[in-house]
C-alpha positions, 0 to 999 in steps of 0.5 A, spaced: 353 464 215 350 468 222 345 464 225 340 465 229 339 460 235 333 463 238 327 458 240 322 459 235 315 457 237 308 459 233 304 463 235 298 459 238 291 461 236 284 458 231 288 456 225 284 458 219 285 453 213 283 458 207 289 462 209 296 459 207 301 457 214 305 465 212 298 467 212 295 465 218 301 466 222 301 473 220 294 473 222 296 471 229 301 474 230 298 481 228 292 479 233 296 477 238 301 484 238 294 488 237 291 486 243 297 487 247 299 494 246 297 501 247 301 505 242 299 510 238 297 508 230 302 512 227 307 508 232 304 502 233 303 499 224 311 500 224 313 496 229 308 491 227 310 490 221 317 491 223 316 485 229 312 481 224 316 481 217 322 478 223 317 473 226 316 470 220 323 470 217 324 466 223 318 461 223 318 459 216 325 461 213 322 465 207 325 473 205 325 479 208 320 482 202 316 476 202 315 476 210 315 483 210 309 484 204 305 479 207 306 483 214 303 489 211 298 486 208 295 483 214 296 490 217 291 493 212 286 489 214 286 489 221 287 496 220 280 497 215 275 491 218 271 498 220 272 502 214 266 503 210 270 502 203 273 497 200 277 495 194 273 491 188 280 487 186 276 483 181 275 489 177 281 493 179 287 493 174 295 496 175 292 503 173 285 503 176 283 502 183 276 501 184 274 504 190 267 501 193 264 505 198 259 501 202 255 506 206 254 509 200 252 504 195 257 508 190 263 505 187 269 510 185 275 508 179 281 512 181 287 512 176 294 510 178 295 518 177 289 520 181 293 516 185 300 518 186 296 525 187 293 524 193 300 521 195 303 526 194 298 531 197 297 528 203 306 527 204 305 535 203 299 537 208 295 539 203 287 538 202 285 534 197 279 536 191 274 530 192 272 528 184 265 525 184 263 518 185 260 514 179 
C-alpha cells in the first residue's frame, strides 16, 4: 500500500460546531482557496473541487466520493450565497426539485424529466422554453 508522507495540517479558521469536521474543513478550505485565487469560474470550480476532495482524503482518510461530494457541495453553496433561488429540500423529492425564487416570491416545481431537458439543452447550446412559475 502507497502512502503518502506529506505534513498534513488543518486549514485554520472560525470552526462552526453546526457543521460536521468533513464539513467544516471543506467550508475552510473552499474559503481560503476563494479568497486566493483569480481564475475564471469555469477554470476556477474544477480545480477547487479537484484540490478540495485531495485535502480532504488526506486530512480525514475518508473516500474519494465522499471527500468529493462533500467538496461539490460546499462549491455550490459558495457559488449561490447571491443567487436569488433556492431549493426547498423539505418539500423536494428524488423526481421533483422545488425551486423558491425569493425576488419573486414564487415557488417552481421542476420534474426530474424537465430537469434532464434542460441539462441536455444547455450541454447543446440551446435556448430554453421558460414554463410558468406556480
Amino acid at each position: 500500500m502507497k502512502t503518502n508522507n506529506a505534513r498534513l495540517s488543518v486549514v485554520h479558521g472560525s470552526v462552526n460546531w453546526s457543521r460536521n469536521f468533513l464539513c467544516d474543513q471543506a467550508h475552510q478550505f473552499i474559503a481560503f482557496e476563494l479568497a486566493n485565487t483569480r481564475l475564471p469560474v469555469f477554470l476556477r470550480d474544477r480545480r477547487l473541487l479537484e484540490r478540495c476532495t485531495a485535502h480532504l482524503v488526506a486530512l480525514a482518510n475518508c473516500s474519494i466520493a465522499t471527500a468529493a461530494t462533500q467538496a461539490a457541495q460546499v462549491i455550490a453553496e459558495y457559488d449561490s450565497l447571491r443567487s436569488r433561488v433556492t431549493l426547498d429540500m423539505d418539500r423536494s423529492t428524488s423526481h421533483a426539485l422545488f425551486v423558491v425564487d425569493r425576488d419573486q416570491g414564487t415557488t417552481r416545481v421542476i420534474s426530474a424529466a424537465e430537469l434532464a431537458e434542460i441539462l441536455d439543452a444547455h450541454q447543446a447550446g440551446q435556448p430554453l422554453q421558460s414554463a410558468p412559475a406556480h
